[in-house]
NUMAR-220175 format. One record per residue (C-alpha): x, y, z. Coordinates in steps of 0.05 Angstrom, whole numbers. Example, Ala and Ser with C-alpha at 12.3 -4.5 7.8 and 13.67 -1.06 7.14 Angstrom:
BEGIN
+--------+--------+--------+
:     px :     py :     pz :
+--------+--------+--------+
:    246 :    -90 :    156 :
:    273 :    -21 :    143 :
+--------+--------+--------+
END
This chain:
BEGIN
+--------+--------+--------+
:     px :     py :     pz :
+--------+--------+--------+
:    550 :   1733 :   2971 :
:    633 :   1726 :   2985 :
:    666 :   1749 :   2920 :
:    736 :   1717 :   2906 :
:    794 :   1762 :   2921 :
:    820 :   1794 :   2855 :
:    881 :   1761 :   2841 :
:    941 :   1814 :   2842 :
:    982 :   1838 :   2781 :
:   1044 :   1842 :   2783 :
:   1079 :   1895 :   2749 :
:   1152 :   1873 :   2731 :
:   1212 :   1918 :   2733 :
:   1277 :   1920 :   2697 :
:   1333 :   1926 :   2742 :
:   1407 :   1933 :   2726 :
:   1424 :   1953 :   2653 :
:   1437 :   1918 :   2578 :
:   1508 :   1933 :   2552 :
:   1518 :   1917 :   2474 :
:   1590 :   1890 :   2462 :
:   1632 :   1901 :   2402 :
:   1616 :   1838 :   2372 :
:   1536 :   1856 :   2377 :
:   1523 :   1806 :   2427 :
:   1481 :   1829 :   2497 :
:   1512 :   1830 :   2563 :
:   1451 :   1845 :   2625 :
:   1493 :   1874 :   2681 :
:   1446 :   1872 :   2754 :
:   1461 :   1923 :   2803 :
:   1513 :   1877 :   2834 :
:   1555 :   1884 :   2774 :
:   1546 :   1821 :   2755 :
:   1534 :   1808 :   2677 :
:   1494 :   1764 :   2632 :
:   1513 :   1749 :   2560 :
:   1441 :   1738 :   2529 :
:   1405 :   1725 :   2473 :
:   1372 :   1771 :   2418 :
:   1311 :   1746 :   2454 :
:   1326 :   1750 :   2526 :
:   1350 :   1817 :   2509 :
:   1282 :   1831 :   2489 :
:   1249 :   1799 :   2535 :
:   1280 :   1846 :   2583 :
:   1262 :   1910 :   2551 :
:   1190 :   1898 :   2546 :
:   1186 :   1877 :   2622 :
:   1193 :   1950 :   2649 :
:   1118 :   1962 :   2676 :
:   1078 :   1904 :   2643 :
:   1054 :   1844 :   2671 :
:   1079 :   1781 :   2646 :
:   1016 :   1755 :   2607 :
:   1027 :   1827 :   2572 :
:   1094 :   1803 :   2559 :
:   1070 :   1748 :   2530 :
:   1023 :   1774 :   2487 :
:   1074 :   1827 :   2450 :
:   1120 :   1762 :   2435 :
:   1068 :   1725 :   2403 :
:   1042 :   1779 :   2369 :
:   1127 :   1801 :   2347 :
:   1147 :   1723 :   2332 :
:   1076 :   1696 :   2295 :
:   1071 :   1642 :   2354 :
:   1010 :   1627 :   2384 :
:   1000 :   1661 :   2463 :
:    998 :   1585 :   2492 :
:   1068 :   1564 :   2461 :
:   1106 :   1631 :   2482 :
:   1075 :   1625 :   2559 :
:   1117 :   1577 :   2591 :
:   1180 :   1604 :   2544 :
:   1167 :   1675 :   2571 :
:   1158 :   1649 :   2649 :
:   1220 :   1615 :   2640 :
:   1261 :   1668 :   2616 :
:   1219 :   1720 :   2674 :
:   1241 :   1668 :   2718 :
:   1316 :   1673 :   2700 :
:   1315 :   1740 :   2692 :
:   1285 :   1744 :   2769 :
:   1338 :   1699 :   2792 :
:   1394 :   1726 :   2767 :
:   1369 :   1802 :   2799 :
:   1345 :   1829 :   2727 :
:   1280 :   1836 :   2741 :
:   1226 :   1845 :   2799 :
+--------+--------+--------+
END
């Protein structure tokens, strides 16, 4: 009997680096110098992207923020999305 491929995990990465201005706020600089003023959020977001997969990420931000895994999904995939966009994260 044909088994169904295993779907593939992907691993994000952090690229670039977070800068933290004067006045606290979060600026996410990608490797083409281009920066990002962010969020608390975003800003952590980004952090806990380096090696997990993004229903991991999801899980830790439900579990930080008290939200259920179901309302943080498309939040997190959004923000993953952004972040993959704007050369943050691959």
């Amino acid at each position: 009997m044909a088994q169904k491929p295993k779907e593939q995990k992907h691993k994000l990465k952090r690229k670039g680096r977070a800068l933290e201005m004067e006045d606290g706020s979060v600026v996410l600089v990608n490797e083409e110098e281009q920066g990002f003023k962010v969020d608390m959020v975003v800003a952590a977001i980004w952090y806990m992207c380096e090696g997990r997969e993004e229903e991991e990420v999801c899980k830790e931000v439900a579990s930080k923020s008290g939200m259920e895994l179901e309302e943080v999904k498309p939040l997190v995939t959004a923000v993953v999305s952004k972040l993959k966009e704007n050369k943050l994260v691959e």
